[in-house]
Structures are given as structure tokens and as C-alpha cells.
N, CA, C and O atoms as a Tripos MOL2 file, in Angstrom:
@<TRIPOS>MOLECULE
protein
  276   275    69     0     0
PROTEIN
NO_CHARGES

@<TRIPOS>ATOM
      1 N          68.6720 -131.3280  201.5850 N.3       1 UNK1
      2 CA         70.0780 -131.6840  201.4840 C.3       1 UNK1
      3 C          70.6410 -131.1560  200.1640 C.2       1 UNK1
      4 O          69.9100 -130.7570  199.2570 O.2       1 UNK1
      5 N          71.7420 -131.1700  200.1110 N.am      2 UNK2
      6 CA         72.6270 -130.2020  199.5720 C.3       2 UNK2
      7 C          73.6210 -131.3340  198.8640 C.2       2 UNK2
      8 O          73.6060 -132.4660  199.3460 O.2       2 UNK2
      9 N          74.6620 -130.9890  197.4990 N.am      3 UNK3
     10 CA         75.6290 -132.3840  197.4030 C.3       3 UNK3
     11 C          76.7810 -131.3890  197.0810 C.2       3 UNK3
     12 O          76.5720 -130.3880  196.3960 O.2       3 UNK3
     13 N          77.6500 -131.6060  197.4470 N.am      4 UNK4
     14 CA         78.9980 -131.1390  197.8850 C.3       4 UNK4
     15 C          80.0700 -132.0610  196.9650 C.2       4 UNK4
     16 O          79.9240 -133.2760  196.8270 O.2       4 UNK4
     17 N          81.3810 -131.1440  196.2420 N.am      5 UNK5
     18 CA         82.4380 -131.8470  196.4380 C.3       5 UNK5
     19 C          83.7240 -131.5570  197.3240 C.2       5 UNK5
     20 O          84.1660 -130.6070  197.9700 O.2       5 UNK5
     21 N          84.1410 -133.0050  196.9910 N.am      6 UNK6
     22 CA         84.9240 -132.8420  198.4160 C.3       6 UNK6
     23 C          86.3100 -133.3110  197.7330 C.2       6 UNK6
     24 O          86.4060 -134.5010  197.4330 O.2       6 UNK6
     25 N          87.6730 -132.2100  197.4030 N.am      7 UNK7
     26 CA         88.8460 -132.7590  197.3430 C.3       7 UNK7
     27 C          89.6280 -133.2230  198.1020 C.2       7 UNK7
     28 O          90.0000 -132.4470  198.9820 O.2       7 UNK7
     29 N          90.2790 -134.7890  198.1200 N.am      8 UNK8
     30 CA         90.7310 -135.3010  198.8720 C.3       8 UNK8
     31 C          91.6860 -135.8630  198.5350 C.2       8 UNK8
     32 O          91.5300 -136.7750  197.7240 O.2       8 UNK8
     33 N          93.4990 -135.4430  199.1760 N.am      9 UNK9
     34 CA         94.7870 -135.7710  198.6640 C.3       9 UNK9
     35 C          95.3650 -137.2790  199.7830 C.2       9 UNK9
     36 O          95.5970 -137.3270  200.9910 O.2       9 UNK9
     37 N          95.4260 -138.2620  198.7770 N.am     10 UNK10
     38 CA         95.7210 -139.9060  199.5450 C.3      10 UNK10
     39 C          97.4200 -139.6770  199.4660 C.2      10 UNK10
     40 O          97.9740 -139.0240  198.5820 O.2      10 UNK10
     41 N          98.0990 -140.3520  200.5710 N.am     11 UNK11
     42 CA         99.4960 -140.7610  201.0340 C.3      11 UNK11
     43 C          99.4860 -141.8110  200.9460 C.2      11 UNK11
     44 O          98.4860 -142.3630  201.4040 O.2      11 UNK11
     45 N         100.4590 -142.6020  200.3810 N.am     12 UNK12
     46 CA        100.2870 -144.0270  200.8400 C.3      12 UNK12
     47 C         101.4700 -144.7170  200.3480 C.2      12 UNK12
     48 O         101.6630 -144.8560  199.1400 O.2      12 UNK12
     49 N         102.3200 -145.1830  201.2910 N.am     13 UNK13
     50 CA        103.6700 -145.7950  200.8280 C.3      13 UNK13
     51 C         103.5430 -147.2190  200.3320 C.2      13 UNK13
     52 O         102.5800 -147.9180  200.6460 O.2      13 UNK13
     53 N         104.0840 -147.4510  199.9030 N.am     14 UNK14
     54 CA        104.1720 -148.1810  198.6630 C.3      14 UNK14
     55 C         105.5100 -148.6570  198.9890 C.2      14 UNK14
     56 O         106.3910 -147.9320  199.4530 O.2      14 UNK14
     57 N         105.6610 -150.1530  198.6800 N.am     15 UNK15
     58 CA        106.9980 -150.9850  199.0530 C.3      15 UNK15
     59 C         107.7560 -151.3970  197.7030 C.2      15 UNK15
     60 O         107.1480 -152.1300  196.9240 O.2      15 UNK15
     61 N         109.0690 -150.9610  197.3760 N.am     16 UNK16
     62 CA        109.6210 -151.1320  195.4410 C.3      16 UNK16
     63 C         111.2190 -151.7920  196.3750 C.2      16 UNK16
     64 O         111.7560 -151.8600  197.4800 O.2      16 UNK16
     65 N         111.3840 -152.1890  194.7770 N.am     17 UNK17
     66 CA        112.8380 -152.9530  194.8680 C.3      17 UNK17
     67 C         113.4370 -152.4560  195.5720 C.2      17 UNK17
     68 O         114.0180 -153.1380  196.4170 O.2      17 UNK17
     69 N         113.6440 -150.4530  195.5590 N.am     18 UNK18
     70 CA        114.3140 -149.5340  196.1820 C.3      18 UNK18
     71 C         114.0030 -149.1290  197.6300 C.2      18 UNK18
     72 O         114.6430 -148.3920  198.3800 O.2      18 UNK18
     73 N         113.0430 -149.6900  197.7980 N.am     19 UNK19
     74 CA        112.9070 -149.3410  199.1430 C.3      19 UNK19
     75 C         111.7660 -148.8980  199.6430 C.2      19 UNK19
     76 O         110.9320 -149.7880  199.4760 O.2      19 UNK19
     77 N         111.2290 -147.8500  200.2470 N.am     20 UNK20
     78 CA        109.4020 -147.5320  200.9330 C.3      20 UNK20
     79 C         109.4660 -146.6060  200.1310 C.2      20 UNK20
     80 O         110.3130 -145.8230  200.5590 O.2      20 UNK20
     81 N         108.7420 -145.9950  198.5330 N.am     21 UNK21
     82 CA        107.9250 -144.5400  198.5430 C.3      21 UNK21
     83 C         107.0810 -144.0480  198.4900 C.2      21 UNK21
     84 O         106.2710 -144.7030  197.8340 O.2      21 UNK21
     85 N         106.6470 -143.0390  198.8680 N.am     22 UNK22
     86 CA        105.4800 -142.2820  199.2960 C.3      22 UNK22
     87 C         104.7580 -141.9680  197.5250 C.2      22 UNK22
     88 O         105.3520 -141.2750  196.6990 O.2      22 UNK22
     89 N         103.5760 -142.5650  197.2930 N.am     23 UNK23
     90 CA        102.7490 -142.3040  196.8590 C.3      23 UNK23
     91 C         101.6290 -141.5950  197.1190 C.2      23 UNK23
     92 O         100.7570 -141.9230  197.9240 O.2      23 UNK23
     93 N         101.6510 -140.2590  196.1910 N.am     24 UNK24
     94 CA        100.4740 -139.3620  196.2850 C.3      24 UNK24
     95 C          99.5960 -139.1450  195.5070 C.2      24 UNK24
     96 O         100.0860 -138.8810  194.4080 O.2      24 UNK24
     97 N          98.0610 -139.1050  195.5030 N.am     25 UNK25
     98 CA         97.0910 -139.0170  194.9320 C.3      25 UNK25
     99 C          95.8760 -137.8820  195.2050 C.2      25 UNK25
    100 O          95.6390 -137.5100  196.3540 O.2      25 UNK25
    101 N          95.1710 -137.3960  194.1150 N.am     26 UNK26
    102 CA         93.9660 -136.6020  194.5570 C.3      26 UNK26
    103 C          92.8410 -136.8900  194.0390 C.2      26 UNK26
    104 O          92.6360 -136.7790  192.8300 O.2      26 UNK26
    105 N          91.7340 -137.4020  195.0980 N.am     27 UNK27
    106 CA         90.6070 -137.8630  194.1340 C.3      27 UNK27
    107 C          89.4880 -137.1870  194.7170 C.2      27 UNK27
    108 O          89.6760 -136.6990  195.8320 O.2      27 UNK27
    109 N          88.5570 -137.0830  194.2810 N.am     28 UNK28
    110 CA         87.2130 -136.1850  194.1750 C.3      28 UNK28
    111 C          86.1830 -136.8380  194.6650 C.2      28 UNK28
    112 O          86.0530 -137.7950  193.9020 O.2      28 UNK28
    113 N          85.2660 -136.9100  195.5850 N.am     29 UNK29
    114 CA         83.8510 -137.5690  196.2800 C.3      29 UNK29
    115 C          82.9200 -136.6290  196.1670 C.2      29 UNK29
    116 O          83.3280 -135.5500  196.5970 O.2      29 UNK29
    117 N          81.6870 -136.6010  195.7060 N.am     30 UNK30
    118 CA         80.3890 -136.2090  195.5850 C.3      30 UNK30
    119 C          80.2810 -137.0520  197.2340 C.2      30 UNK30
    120 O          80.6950 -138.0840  197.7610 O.2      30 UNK30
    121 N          79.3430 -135.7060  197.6230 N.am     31 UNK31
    122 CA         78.6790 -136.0320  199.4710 C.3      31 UNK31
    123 C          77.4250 -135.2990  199.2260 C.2      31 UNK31
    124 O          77.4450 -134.3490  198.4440 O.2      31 UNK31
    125 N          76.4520 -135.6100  199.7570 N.am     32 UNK32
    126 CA         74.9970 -135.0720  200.2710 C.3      32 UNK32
    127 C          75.2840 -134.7540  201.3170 C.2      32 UNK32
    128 O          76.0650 -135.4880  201.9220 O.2      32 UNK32
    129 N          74.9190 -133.8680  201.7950 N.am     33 UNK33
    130 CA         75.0620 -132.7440  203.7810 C.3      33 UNK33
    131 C          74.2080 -131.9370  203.5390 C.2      33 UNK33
    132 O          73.5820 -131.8090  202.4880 O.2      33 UNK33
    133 N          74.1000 -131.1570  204.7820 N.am     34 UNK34
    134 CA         73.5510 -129.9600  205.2260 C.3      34 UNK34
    135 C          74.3600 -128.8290  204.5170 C.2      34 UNK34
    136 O          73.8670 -127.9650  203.7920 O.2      34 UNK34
    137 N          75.7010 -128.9720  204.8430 N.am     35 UNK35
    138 CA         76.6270 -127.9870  204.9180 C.3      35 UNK35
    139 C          78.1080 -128.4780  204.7640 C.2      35 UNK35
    140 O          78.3850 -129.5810  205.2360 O.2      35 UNK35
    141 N          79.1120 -127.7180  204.1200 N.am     36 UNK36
    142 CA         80.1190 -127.8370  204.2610 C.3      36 UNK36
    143 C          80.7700 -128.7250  205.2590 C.2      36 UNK36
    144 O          81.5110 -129.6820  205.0330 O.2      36 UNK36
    145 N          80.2860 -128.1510  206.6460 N.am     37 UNK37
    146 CA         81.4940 -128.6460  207.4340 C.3      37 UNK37
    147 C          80.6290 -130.1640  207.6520 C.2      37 UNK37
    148 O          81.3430 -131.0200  208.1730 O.2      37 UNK37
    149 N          79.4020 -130.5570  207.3780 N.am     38 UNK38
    150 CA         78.9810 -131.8310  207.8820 C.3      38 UNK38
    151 C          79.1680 -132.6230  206.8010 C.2      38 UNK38
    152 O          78.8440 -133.7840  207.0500 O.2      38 UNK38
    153 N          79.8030 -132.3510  205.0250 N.am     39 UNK39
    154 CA         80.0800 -132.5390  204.1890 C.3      39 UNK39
    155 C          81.7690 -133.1520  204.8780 C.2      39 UNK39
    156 O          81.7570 -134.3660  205.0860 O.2      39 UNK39
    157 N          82.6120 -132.7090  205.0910 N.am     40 UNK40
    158 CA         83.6070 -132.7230  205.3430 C.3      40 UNK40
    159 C          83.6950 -133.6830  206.1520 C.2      40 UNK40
    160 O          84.3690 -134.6710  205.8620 O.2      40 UNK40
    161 N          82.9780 -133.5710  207.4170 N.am     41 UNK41
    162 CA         83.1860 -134.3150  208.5680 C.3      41 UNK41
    163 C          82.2990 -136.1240  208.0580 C.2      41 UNK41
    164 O          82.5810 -137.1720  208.6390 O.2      41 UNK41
    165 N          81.4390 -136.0380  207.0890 N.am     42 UNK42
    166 CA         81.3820 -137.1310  206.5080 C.3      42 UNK42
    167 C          82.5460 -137.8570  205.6980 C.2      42 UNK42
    168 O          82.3930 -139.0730  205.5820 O.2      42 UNK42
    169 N          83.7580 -137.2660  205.0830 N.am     43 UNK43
    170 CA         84.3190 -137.8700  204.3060 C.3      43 UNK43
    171 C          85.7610 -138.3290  205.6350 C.2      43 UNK43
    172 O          86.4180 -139.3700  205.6050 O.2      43 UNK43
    173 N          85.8780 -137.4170  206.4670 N.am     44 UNK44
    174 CA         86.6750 -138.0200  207.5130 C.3      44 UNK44
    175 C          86.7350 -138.9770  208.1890 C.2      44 UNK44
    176 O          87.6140 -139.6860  208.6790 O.2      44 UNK44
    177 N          84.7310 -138.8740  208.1430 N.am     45 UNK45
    178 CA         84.2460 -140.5530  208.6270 C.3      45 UNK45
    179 C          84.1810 -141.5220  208.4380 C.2      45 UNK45
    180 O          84.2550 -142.4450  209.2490 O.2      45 UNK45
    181 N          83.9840 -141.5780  207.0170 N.am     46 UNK46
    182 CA         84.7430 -142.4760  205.5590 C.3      46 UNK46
    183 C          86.3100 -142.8910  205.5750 C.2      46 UNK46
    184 O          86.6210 -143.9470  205.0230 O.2      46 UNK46
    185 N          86.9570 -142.3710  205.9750 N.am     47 UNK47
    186 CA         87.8620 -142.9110  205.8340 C.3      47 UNK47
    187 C          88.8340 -143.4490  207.1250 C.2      47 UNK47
    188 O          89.9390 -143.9900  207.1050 O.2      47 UNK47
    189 N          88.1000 -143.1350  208.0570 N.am     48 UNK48
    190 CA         88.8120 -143.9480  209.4420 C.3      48 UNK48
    191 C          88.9670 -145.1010  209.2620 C.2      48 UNK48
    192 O          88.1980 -145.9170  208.7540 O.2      48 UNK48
    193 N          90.1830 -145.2510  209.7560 N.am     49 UNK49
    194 CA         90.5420 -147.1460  209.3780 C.3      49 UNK49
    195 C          91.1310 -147.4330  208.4550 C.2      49 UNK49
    196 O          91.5680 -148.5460  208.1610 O.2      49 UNK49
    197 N          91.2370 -146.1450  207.7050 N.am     50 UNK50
    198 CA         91.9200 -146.5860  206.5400 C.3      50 UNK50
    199 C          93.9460 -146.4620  206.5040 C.2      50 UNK50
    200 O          94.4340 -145.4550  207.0180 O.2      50 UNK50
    201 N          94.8590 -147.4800  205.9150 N.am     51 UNK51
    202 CA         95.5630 -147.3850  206.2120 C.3      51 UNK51
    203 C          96.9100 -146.2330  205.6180 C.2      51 UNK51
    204 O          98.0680 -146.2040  206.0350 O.2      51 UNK51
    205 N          96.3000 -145.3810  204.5600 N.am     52 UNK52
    206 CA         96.8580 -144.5590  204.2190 C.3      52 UNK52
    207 C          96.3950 -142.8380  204.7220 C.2      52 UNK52
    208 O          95.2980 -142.7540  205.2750 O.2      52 UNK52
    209 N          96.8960 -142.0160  204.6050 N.am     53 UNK53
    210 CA         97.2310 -140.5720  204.8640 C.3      53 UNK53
    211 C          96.2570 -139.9690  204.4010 C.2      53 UNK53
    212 O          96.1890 -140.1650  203.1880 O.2      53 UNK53
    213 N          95.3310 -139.2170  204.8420 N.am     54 UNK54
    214 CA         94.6080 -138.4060  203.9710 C.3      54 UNK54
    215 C          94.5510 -136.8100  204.2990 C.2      54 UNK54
    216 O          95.1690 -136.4250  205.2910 O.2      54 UNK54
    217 N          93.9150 -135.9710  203.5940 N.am     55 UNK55
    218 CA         94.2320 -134.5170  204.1710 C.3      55 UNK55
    219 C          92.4780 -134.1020  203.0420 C.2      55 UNK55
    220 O          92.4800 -134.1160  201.8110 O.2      55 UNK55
    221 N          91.7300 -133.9150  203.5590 N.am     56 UNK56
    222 CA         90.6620 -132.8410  203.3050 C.3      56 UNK56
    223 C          91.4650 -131.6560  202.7380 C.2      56 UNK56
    224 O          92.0810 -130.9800  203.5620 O.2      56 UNK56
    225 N          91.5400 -131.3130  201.4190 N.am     57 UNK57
    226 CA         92.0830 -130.3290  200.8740 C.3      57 UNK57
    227 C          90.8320 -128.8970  200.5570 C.2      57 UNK57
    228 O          91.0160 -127.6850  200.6650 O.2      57 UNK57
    229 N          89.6640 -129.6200  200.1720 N.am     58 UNK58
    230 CA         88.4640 -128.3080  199.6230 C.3      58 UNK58
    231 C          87.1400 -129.3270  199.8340 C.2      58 UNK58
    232 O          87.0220 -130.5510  199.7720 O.2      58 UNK58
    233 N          86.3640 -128.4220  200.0640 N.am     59 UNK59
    234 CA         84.6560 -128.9690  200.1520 C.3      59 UNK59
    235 C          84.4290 -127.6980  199.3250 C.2      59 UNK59
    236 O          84.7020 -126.5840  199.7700 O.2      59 UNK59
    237 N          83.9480 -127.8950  198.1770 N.am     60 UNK60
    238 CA         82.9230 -126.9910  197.1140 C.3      60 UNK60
    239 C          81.3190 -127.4190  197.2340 C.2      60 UNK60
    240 O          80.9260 -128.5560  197.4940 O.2      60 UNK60
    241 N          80.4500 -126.2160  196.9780 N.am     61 UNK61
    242 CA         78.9130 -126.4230  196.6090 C.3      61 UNK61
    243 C          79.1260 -127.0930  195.4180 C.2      61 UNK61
    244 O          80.0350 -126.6930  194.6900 O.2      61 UNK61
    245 N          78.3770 -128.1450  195.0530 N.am     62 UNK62
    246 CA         78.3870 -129.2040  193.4680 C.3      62 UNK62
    247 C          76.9660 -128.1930  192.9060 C.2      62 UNK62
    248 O          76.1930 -127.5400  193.6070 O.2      62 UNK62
    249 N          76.9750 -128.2990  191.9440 N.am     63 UNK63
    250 CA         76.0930 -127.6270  190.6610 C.3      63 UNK63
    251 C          75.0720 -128.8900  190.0630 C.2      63 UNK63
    252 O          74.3350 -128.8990  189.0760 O.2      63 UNK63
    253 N          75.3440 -129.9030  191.0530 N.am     64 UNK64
    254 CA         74.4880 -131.3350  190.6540 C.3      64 UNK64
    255 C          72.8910 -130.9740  191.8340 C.2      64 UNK64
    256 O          72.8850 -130.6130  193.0110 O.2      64 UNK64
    257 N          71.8380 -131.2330  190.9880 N.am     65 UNK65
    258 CA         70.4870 -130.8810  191.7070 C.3      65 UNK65
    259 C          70.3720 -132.1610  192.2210 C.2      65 UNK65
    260 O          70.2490 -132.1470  193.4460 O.2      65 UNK65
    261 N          70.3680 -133.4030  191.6550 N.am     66 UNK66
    262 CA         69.5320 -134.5100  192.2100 C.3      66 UNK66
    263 C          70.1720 -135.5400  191.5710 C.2      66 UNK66
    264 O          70.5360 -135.2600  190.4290 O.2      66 UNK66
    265 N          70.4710 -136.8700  192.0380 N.am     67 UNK67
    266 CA         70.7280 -138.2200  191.5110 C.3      67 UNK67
    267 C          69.4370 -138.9370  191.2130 C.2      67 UNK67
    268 O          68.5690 -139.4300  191.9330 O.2      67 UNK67
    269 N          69.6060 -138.8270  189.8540 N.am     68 UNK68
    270 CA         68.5140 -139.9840  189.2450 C.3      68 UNK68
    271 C          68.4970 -141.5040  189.8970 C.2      68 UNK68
    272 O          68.1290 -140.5500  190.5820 O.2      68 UNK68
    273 N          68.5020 -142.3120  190.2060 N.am     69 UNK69
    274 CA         69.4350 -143.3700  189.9920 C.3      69 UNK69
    275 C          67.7220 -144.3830  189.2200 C.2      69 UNK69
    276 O          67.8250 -145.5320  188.7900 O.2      69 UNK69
@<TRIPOS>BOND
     1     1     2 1
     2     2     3 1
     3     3     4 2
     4     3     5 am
     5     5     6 1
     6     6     7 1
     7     7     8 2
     8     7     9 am
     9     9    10 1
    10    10    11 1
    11    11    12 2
    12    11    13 am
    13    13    14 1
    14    14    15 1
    15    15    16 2
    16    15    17 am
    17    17    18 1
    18    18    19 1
    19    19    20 2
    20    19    21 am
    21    21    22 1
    22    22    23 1
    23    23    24 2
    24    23    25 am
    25    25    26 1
    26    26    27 1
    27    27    28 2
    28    27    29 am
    29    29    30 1
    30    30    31 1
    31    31    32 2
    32    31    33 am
    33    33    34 1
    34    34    35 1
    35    35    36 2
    36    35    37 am
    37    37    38 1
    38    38    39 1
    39    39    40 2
    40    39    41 am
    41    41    42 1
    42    42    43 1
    43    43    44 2
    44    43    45 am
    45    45    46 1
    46    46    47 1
    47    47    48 2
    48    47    49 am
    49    49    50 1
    50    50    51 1
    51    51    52 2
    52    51    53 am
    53    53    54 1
    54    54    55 1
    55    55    56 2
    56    55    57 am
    57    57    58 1
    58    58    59 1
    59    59    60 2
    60    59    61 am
    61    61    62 1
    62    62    63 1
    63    63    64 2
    64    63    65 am
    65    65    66 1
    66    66    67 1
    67    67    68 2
    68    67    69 am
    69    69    70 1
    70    70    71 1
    71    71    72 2
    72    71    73 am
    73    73    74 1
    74    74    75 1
    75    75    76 2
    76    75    77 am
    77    77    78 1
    78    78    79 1
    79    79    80 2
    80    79    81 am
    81    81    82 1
    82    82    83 1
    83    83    84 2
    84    83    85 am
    85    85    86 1
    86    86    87 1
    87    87    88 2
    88    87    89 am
    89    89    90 1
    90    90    91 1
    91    91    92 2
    92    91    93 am
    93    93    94 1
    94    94    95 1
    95    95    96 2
    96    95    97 am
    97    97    98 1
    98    98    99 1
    99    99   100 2
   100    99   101 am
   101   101   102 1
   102   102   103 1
   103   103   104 2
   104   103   105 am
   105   105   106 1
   106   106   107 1
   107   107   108 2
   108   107   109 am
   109   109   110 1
   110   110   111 1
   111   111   112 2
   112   111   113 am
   113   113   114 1
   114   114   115 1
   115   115   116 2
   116   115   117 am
   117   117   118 1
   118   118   119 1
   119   119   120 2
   120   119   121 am
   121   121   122 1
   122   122   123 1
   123   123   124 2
   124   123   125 am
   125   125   126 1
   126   126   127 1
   127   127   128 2
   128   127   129 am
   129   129   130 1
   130   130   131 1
   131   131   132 2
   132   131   133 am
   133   133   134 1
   134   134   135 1
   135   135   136 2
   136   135   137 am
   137   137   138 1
   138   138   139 1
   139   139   140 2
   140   139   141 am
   141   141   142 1
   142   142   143 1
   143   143   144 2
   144   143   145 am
   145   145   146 1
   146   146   147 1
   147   147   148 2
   148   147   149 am
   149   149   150 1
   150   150   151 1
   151   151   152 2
   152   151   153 am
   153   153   154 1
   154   154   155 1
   155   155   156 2
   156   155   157 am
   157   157   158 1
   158   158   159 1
   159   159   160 2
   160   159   161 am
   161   161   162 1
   162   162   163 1
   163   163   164 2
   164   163   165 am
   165   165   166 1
   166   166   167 1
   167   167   168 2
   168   167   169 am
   169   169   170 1
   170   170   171 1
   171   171   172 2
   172   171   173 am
   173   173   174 1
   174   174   175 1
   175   175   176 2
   176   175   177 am
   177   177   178 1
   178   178   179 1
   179   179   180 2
   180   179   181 am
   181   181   182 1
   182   182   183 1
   183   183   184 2
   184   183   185 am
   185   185   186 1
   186   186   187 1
   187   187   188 2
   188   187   189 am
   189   189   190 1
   190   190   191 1
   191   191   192 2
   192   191   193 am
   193   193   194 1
   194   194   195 1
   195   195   196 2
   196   195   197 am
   197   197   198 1
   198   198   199 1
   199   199   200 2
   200   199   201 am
   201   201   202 1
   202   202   203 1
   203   203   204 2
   204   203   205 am
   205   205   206 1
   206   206   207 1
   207   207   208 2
   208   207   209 am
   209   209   210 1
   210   210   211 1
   211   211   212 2
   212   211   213 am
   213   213   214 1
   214   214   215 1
   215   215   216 2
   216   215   217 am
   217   217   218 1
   218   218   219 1
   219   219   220 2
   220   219   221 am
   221   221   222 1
   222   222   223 1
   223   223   224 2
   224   223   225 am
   225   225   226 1
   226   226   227 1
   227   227   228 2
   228   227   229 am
   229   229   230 1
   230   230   231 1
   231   231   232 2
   232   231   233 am
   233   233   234 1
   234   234   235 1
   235   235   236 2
   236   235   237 am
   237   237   238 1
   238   238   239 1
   239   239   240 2
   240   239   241 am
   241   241   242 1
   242   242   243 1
   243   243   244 2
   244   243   245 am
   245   245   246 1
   246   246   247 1
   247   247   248 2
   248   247   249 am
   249   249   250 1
   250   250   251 1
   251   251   252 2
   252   251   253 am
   253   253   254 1
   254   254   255 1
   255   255   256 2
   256   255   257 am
   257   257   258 1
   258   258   259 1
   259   259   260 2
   260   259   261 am
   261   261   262 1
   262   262   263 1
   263   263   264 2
   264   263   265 am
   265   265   266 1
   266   266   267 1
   267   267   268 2
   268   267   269 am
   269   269   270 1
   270   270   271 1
   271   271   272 2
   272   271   273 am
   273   273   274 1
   274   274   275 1
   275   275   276 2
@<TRIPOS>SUBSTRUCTURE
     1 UNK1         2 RESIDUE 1 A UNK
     2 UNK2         6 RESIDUE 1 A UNK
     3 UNK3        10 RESIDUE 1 A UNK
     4 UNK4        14 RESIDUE 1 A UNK
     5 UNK5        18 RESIDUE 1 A UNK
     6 UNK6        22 RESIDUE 1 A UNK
     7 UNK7        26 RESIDUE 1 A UNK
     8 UNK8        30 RESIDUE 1 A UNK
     9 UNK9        34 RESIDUE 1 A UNK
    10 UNK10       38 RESIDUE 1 A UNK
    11 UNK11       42 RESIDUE 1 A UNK
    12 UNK12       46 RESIDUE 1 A UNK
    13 UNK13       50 RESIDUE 1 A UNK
    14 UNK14       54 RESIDUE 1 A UNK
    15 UNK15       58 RESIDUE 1 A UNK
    16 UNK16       62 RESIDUE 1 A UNK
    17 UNK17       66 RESIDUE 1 A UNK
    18 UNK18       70 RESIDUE 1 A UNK
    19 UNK19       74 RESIDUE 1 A UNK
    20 UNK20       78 RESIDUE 1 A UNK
    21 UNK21       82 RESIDUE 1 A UNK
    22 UNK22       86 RESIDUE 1 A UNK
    23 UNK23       90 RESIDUE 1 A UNK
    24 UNK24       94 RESIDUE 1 A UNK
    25 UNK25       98 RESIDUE 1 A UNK
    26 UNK26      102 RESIDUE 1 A UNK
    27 UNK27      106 RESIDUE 1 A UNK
    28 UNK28      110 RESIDUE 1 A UNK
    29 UNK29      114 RESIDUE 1 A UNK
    30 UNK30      118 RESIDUE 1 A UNK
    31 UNK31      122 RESIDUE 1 A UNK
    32 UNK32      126 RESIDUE 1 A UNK
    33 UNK33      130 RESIDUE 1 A UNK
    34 UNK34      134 RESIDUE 1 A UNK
    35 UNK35      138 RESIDUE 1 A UNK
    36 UNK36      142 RESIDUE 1 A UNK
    37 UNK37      146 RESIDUE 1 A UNK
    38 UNK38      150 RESIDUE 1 A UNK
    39 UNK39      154 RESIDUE 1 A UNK
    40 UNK40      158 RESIDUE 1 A UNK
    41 UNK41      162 RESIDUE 1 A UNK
    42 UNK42      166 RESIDUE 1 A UNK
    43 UNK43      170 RESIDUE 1 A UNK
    44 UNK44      174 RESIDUE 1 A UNK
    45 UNK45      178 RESIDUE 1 A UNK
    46 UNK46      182 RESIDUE 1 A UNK
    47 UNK47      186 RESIDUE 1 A UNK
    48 UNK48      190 RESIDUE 1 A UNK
    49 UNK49      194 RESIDUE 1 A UNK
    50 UNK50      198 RESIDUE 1 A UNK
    51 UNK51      202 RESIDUE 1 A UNK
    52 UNK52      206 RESIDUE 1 A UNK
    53 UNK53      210 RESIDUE 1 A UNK
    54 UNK54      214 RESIDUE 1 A UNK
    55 UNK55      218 RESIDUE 1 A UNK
    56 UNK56      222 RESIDUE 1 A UNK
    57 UNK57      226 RESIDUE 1 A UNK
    58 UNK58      230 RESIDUE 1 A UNK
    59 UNK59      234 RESIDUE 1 A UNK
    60 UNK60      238 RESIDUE 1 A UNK
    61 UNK61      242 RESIDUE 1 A UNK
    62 UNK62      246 RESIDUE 1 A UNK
    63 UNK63      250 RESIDUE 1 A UNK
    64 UNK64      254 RESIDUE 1 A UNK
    65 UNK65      258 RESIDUE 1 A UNK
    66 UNK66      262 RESIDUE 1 A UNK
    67 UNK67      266 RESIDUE 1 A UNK
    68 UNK68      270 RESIDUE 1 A UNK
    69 UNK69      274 RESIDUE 1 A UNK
């Protein structure tokens, strides 16, 4: 296995004095896969159910060998 990052841009409206606005965000997930696309298709899987917007923007090879933990 392989560890991948994966850029991922969040939607998510947000309720203000003024009314509904769209809040946007981009945050970054480290994934273990085979490959790209099973990298990807893990973080899609991750986030079903969830109630905001998301869009898979990039899956990069990570330069990380191994998690100590």
C-alpha cells in the first residue's frame, strides 16, 4: 500500500443574521490505497452522509513511507 493525498474543497451553508451563505473550504486527507483512483474513491466513501458539498479536487502520490504510530 501506497499513502496518497487527497485535496478536498467543503460547501456548506451556513445560516447569519443576513440570511443563508455559502461557506467554502479546502482541506487535505492523507489515504493509504493501491492507487489513485481507490485513494479517491475512499475519500468519497468518507464522506457520504455528510451534509455539506464536497468536490474531490486532486489525489497526489504523498512522499510519506510509513506511519509510526
Amino acid at each position: 500500500m501506497s499513502y496518497y493525498t487527497a485535496k478536498v474543497q467543503l460547501t456548506q451553508l451556513i445560516d447569519t443574521s443576513k440570511g443563508t451563505k455559502e461557506k467554502s473550504a479546502t482541506e487535505i486527507y492523507l489515504v493509504e490505497a493501491l492507487s489513485v483512483t481507490e485513494a479517491e474513491a475512499k475519500v468519497i466513501n468518507d464522506f457520504k452522509g455528510e451534509s455539506m458539498d464536497f468536490e474531490v479536487k486532486a489525489v497526489n502520490s504523498s512522499r510519506i513511507i510509513k506511519i509510526i504510530e
